[in-house]
C-alpha positions as CSV (number, residue, x, y, z in Angstrom):
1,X,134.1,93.4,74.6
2,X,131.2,91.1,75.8
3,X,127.7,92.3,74.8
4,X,126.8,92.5,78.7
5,X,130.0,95.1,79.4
6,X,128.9,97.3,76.1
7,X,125.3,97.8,77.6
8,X,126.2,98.2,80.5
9,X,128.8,101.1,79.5
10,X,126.2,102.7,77.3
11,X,123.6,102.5,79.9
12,X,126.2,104.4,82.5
13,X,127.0,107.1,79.5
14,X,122.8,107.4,79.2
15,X,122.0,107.8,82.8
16,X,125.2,110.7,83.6
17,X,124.2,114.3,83.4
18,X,125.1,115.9,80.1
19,X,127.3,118.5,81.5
20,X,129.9,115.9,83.1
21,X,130.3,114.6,79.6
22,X,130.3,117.7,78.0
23,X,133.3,120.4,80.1
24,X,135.7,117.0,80.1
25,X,138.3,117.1,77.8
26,X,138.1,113.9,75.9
27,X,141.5,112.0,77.8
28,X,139.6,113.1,81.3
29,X,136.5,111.9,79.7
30,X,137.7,108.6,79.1
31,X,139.2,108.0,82.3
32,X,136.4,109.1,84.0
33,X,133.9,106.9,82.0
34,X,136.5,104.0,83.0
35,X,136.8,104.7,86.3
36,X,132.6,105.0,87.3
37,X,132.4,101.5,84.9
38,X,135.1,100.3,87.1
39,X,133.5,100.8,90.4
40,X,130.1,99.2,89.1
41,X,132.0,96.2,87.4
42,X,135.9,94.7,88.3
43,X,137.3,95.5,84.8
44,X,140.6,93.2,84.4
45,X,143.8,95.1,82.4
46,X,142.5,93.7,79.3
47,X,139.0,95.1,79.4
48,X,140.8,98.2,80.6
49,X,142.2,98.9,77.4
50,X,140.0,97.3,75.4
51,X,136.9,99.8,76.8
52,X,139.5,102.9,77.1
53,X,140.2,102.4,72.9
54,X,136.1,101.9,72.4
55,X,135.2,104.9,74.3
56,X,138.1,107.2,72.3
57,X,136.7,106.0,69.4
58,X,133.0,107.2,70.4
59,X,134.1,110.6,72.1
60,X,132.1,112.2,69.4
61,X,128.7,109.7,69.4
62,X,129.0,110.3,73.5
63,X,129.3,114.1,73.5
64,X,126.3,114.8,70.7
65,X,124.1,112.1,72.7
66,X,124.7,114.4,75.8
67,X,124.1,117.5,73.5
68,X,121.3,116.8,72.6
69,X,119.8,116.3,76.6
């Protein structure tokens, strides 16, 4: 995942209101995380998955961040 893509997903997570992160279960959370990055950027099949398995893997980091709003 290029530096550029990772900001720009953790600037998207940063700027959405805590409660849409928090009442989605983590699979809807993912694909909605996906989907808003997708509109902002063209992601390719590749970066698809590639993001989908980063984000899984930060469900928790990305639901205490919003937490703590």
């Amino acid at each position: 995942m290029s530096p550029s893509l990772l900001r720009q997903l953790w600037v998207m997570i940063e700027s959405t209101q805590a409660h849409i992160l928090l009442k989605l279960d983590d699979a809807s959370l993912v694909q909605w995380l996906l989907k808003q990055l997708n509109q902002e950027r063209s992601l390719d099949y590749q970066e698809v998955a590639v993001v989908s398995n980063y984000i899984q893997s930060r469900i928790s980091l990305i639901r205490d961040l919003a937490y703590e709003r």
